[in-house]
N, C-alpha and C positions, 0 to 999 in steps of 0.2 A: 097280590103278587103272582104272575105266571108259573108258574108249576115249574117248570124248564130252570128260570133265574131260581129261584126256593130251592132245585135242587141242586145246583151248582154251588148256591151259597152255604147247603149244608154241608155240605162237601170239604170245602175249603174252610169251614172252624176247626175242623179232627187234624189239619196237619201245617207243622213249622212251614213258613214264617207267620201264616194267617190264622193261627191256632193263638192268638194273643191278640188279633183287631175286635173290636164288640159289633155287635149283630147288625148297627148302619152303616157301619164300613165295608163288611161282608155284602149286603146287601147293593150296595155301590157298583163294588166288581163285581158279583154276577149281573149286574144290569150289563153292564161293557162287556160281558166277557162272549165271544164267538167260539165255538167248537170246530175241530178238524180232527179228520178219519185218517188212520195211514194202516198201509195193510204191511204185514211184514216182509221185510226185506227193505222197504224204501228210505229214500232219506228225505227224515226232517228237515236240515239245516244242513248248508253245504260251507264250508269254510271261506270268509270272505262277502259273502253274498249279504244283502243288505235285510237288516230284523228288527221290525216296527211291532214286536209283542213279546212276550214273555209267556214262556210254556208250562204249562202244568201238566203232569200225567195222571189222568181221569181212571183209566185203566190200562194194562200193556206193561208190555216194558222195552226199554232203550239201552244204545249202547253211546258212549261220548264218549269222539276220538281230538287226541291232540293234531295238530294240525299237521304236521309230520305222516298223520296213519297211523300208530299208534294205539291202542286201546285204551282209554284212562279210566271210564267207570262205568257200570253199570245199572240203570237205575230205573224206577220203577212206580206205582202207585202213591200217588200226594207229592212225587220229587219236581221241583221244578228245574229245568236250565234257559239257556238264552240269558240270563241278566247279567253273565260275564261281558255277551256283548253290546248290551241294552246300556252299560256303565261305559265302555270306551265306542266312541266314534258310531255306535249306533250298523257296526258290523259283528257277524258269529265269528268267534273266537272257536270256538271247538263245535264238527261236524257232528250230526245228532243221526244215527238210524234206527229203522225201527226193529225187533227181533222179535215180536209179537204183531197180532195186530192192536193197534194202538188208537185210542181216545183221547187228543188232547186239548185242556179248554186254550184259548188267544184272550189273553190278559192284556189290552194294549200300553202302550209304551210311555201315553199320557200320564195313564192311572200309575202304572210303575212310578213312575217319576215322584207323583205326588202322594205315595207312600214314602218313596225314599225320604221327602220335604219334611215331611210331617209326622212318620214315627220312626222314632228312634232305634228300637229294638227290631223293626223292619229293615233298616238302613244297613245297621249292623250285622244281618242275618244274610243278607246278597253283596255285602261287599266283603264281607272279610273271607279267607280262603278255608276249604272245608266247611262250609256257613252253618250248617245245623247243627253238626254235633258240636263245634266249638259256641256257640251263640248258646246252645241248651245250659252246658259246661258254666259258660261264663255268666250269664244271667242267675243261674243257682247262686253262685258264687254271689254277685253282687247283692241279694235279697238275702245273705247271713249276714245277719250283724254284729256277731263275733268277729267275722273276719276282717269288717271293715273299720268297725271302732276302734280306736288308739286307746292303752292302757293310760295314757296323762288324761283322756277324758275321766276318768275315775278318782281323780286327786282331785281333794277337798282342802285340804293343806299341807301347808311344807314341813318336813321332817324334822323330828325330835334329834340332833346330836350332839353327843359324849367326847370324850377327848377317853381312850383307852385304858391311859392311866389314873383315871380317876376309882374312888370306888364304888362299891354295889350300893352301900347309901345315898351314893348322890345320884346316884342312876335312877333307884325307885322313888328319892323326892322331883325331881324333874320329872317321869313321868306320871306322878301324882299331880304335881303342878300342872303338866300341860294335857291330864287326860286321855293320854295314850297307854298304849297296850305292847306296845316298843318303841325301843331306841334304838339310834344309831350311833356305833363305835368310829372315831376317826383316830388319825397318829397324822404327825407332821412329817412330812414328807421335801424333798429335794426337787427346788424348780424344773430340773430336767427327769424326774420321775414320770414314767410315760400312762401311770395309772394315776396320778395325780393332779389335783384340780386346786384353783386358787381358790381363798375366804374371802368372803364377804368384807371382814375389814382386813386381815393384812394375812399375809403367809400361804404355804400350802400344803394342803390335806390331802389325806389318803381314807378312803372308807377300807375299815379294817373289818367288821364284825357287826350282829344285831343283836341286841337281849330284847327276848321277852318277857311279858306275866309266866311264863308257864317254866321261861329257862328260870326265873326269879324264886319260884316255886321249888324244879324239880333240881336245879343243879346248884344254886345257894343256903334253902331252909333244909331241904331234903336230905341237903351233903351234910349240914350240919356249919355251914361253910360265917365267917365271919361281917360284918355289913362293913370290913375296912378292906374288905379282898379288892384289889385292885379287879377291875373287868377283864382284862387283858388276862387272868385267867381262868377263864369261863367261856371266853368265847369260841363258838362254833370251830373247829377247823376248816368247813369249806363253807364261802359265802354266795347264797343265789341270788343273782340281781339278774333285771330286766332294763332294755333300754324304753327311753318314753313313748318313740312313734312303734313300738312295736305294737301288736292286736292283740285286743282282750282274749283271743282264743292261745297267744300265745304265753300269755301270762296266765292262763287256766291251766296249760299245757306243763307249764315248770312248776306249778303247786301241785299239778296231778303226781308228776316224774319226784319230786324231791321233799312231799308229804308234807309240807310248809304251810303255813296262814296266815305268814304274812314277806311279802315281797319287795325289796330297798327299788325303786325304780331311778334310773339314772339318767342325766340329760348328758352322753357324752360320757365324762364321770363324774359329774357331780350329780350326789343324791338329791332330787327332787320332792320326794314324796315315798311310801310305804302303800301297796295295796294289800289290803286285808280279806281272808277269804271272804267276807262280808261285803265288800265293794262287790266283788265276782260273780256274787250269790243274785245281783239284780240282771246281770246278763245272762248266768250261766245257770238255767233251771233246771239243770239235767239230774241235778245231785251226785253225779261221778265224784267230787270234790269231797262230798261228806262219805261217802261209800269208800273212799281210797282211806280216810281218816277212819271212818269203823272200821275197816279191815284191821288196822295195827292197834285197834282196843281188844279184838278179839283171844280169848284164853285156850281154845280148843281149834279141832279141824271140825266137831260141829258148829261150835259159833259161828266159823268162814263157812260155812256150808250153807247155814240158815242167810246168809247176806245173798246168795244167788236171785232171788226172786227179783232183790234187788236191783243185780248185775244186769239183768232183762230189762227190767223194769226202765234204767239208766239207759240201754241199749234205743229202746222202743222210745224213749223223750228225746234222744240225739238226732232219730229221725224224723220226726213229729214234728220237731223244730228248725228243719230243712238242716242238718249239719253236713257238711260236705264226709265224702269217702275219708280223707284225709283227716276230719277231726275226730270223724266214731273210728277210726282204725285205732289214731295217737291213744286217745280214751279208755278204748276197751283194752288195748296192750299195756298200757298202765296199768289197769285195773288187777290184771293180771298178772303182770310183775311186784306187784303190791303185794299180789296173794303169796307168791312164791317168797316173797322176804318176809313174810310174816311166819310163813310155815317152816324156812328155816331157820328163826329165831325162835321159835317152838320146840326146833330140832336138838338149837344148840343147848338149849337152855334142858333137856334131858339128857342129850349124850355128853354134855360138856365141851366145853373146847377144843377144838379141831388139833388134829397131832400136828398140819402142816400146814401152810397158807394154800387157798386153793381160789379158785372160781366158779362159781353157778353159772353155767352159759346158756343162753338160750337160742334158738335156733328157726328158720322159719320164720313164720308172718309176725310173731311179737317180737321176733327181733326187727324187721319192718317198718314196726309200728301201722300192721296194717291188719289185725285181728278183726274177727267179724265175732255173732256169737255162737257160731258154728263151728268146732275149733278144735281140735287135739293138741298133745302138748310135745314138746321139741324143746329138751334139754341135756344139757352133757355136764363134765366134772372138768374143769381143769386143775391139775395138782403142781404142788412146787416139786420141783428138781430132786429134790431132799425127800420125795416120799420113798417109801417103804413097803411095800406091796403084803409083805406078812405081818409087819406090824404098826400098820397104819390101813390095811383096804378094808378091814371092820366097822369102820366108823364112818368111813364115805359110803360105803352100801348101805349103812343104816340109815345114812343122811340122805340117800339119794331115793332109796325105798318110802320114808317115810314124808319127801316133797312128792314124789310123784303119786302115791295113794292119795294122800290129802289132794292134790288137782284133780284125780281121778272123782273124787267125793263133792269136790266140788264144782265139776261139771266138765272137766277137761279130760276128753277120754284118753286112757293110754296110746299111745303110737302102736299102731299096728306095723310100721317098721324097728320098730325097736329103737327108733331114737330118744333112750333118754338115758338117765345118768346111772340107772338101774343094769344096764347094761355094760358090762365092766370094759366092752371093745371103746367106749364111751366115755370113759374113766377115768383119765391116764394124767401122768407128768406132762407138763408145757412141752419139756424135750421130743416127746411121741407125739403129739398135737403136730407138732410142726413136721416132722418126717411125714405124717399121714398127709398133711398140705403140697408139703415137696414133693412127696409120691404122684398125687390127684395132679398136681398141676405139670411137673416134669416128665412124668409116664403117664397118658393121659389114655385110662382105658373107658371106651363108651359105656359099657354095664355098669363099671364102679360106678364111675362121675355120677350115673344116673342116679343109683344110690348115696350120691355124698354130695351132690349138686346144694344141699339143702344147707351143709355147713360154711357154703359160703355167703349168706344172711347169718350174722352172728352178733349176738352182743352182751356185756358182759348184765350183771341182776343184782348179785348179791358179792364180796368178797375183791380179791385182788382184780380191778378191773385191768394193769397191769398185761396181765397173763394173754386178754384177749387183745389187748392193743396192738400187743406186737405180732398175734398172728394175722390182725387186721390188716399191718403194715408189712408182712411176709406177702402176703395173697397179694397186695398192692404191685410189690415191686417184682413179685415173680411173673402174676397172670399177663401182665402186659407183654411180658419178652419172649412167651412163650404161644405162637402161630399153630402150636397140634393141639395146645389145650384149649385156646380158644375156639378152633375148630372143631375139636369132638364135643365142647359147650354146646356149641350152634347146633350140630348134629342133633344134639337132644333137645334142643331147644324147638324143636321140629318137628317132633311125633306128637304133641297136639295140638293139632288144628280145630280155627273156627268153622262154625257148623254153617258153614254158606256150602248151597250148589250153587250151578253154571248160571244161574241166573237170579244167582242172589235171594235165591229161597230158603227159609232154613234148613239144616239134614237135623233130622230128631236121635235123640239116644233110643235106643231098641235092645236096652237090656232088662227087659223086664218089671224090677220093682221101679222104673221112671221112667217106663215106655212112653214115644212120643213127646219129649219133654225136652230144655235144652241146661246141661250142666253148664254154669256161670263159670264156674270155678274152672275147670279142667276143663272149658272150651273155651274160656274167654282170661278172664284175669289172670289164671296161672302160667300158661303160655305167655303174654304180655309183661308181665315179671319176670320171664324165663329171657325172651328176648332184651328187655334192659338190665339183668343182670351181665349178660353179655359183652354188649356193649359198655358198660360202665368199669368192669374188669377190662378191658381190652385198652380206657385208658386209665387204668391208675388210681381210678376212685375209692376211695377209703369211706365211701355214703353204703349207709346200709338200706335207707326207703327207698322206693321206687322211684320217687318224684323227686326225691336229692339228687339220686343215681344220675336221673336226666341233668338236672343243671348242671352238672359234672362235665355231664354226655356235649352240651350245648357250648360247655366254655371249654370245651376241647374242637370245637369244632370237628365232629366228626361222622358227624350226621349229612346229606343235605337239608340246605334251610328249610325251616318247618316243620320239620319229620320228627324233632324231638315232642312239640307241638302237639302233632296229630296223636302219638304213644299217649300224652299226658293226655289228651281230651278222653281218647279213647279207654284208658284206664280208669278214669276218675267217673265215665258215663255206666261202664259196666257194672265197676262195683257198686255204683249206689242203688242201678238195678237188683242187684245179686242184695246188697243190705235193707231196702225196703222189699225184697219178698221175704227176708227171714225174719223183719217185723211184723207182717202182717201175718205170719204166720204164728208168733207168740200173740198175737191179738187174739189172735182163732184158734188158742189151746192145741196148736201142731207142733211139732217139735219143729226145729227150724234147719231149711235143708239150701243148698245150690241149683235146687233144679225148676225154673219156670217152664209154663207150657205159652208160648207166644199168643196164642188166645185170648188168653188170659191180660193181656199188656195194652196199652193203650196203643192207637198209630202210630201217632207221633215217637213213643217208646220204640215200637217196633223199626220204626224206619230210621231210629237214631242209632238203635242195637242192629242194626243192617251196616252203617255207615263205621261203628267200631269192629265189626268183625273184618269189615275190609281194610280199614287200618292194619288191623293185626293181620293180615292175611298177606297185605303187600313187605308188613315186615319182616314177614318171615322170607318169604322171596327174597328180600336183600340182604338178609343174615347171611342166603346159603353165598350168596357172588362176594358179601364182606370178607366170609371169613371161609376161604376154602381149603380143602383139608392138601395141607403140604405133600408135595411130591416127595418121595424117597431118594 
């Protein structure tokens, strides 16, 4: 092979879309491929003018204008353009010049074509809009198998069910008879009951409840209770089901959240089947599952302490095993909320029972559900109406000191803002909760917001969930009506910026202990959660994740089309960057941090961490024209 072709073809393996053909396809297009010089200043492609190849940039870099004149992006090393108009009519759709002097190889138009033909993941890479980073996004996505298996593939057979009022004897012979490990509770219900489903032979049913071995166990022998006790009283007060075509990640997801092992799954409403942590355990090898379930066997805050290696451990298999941003975030914030209800049933079960109804709130990325395991903790108190400040705030400081030391011990460092329940400004009766919300959102000062920006991620953990719903539905119905709070939002939504210069290079932090390096966190995903918080408050959304936030954002239409799109690509590419360097970093005994050095990254990586900073970069630009701060 010519030297020349060899190195074009090495060339073109390191980056999207030809970073996925094998070595004779490469070797193909560098046979075809022609090289062109352009000195800076010139133009590539002129708008309209006729384009028989497809561009790659060898070295240099480009500016790509809409047809208008306009500036639309800037791009660089391994980027290609021209197959926007190599797809329609075989004219350039947007004018290309050069701002360097420029190397670029001529792909022609044939060979284009008969990639399009023939692979699919090529196809999909130059036709869809935004190509790379969405194609990277969504192929990840497609190679997890959590996400794409249905929980009905897991059902082996149909469910064991009881009629409610039957008793605990015929429950346990039935499931002795047929081998199971639960049942299901039904009650007759009225044709027009809108959770109800017809039987098999005649009437119709309502799933009311499940017994297990372990409810059989701990809430009939244990009680002391009789084998003529009707079921209907024993059973559960809230019941978890799933529907069928839902994804084994999200049925991983409601055993993680509601410490369960085993799950009614429903077609519609009629019970289909039970999946048992045992089903899960053959897709889900991460052990999060069994980790959330030791956490609530534990007797001490050293026993949850001693469980951390694990928490890493579970962290580093979630990515190992390609899981998306969004399943290690759900995971690990479980994991976490796990910890917090176990340590304040540790609390309660010392100080005794609480003088007044309250709430554990949490704050921040596990309210999200978008924790990494790099993480401080963000907690507050919410109290009833009815407390008592002298003779009732003894027992919430005790309760609140002794959850946050135990996160402390077990790996969640203190707030260096002082956000947590330890803090009495943090405290308070539901009543104060909400004027602190009327205040932030009605008088809307830029310092505060900066400092309280945080409590509007909120959710409730342990206790009256209640308390936080309605100041969910407060923040709902006021942020929208209110154009100064949305605007001093924006405002702050805006002091950090992604680390792009003028030509889409990256700018390094230069503070020392992570010289030359680029914070993920504080230059990339925080800002980007900061921007869809915004927006998502502006219409009404009562979503606390980022990626809900959006579908909110989308079915309000208030985006232009796409842009909700590019946020969510953009989000979901950086944190997995930002979470595979803080595995490799527990691989390599370092503590685990936000700060890559691009070097270090792969091209392709790099040029795809290119394409989300400009995401974020163009968002923020249209934050400030969204939401501009009101005239006097």
């Amino acid at each position: 092979m010519e030297a020349e072709v060899q190195e074009i073809s090495e060339h073109l393996r390191h980056y999207p879309p030809f970073d996925r053909l094998d070595r004779k396809w490469l070797d193909q297009i560098a046979a075809r491929t022609d090289v062109a010089y352009y000195r800076e200043g010139s133009m590539i492609q002129e708008y309209g003018e006729p384009i028989d190849t497809l561009r790659y940039i060898r070295s240099g870099a480009v500016e790509v204008y809409r047809h208008n004149g306009e500036l639309y992006n800037r791009i660089g090393e391994g980027d290609i353009f021209g197959h926007t108009g190599l797809l329609h009519n075989r004219r350039v759709r947007f004018p290309v010049r050069a701002i360097e002097d420029t190397l670029i190889y001529l792909i022609p138009a044939d060979v284009f074509d008969q990639l399009c033909e023939e692979d699919d993941q090529f196809a999909d890479f130059v036709e869809l809009s935004g190509p790379r980073l969405q194609a990277t996004v969504e192929q990840n996505e497609r190679e997890n198998d959590l996400m794409v298996s249905r929980v009905r593939r897991l059902l082996t057979r149909a469910p064991v069910n009881i009629e409610e009022n039957a008793s605990v004897h015929e429950a346990a012979r039935l499931m002795t008879e047929h081998h199971v490990s639960s049942i299901l509770l039904l009650s007759p219900a009225e044709e027009g009951d809108e959770r109800a489903f017809a039987g098999e032979e005649h009437g119709h049913w309502r799933l009311t409840g499940i017994l297990t071995d372990q409810d059989l166990r701990g809430r009939v022998l244990a009680a002391g209770l009789s084998g003529e006790t009707p079921l209907a009283e024993i059973k559960h007060d809230r019941l978890i089901t799933i529907q069928s075509d839902e994804s084994v990640y999200e049925a991983m997801l409601a055993m993680l959240r509601n410490n369960v092992h085993h799950l009614p799954v429903l077609h519609r409403r009629r019970p289909v089947g039970v999946v048992h942590l045992s089903d899960i355990v053959r897709y889900e090898t991460h052990s999060s599952l069994y980790l959330v379930s030791n956490i609530f066997n534990q007797g001490s805050v050293k026993g949850l302490a001693r469980l951390m290696p694990d928490v890493r451990a579970a962290f580093v298999r979630l990515v190992d095993d390609g899981a998306t941003s969004q399943m290690i975030g759900q995971a690990m914030s479980s994991i976490g909320r796990s910890l917090i209800r176990r340590l304040i049933e540790l609390a309660e079960a010392e100080l005794g029972p609480p003088p007044v109804p309250y709430c554990f709130m949490v704050n921040g990325s596990m309210a999200r559900n978008d924790q990494t395991i790099a993480t401080d903790q963000d907690n507050a108190l919410i109290l009833d109406d009815s407390f008592d400040p002298e003779q009732h705030d003894a027992w919430f400081a005790a309760l609140a000191k002794r959850v946050s030391d135990g996160l402390h011990a077990c790996g969640y460092p203190y707030c260096s803002g002082g956000i947590m329940g330890t803090n009495q400004k943090w405290r308070q009766p539901l009543s104060v909760w909400r004027r602190y919300f009327e205040e932030w959102i009605d008088k809307p000062d830029p310092e505060k917001l900066l400092h309280s920006s945080i409590f509007f991620d909120l959710e409730a953990v342990h206790g009256e969930e209640c308390f936080v719903e309605q100041l969910q539905d407060l923040i709902a119905q006021r942020a929208s009506q209110s154009p100064l709070f949305l605007a001093a939002l924006a405002r702050n939504a805006l002091n950090r910026t992604p680390p792009l210069g003028f030509f889409r290079t990256f700018v390094m932090e230069k503070d020392g202990q992570h010289n030359n390096s680029i914070n993920l966190k504080r230059r990339g995903t925080a800002p980007l959660v900061d921007v869809i918080r915004v927006h998502a408050l502006a219409v009404g959304s009562r979503s606390q994740t980022s990626f809900d936030r959006l579908d909110d954002i989308v079915q309000a239409n208030s985006l232009p089309a796409g842009q909700a799109d590019k946020l969510r690509y953009a989000l979901e590419f950086i944190s997995m960057v930002r979470i595979r360097h803080q595995a490799h970093d527990l691989k390599h005994h370092h503590a685990p941090d936000n700060n890559i050095e691009p070097e270090n990254v792969s091209d392709g990586e790099r040029h795809n961490l290119k394409d989300a900073f400009h995401v974020l970069s163009n968002a923020q630009k249209f934050l400030r024209f969204r939401y501009p701060m009101p005239s006097r």
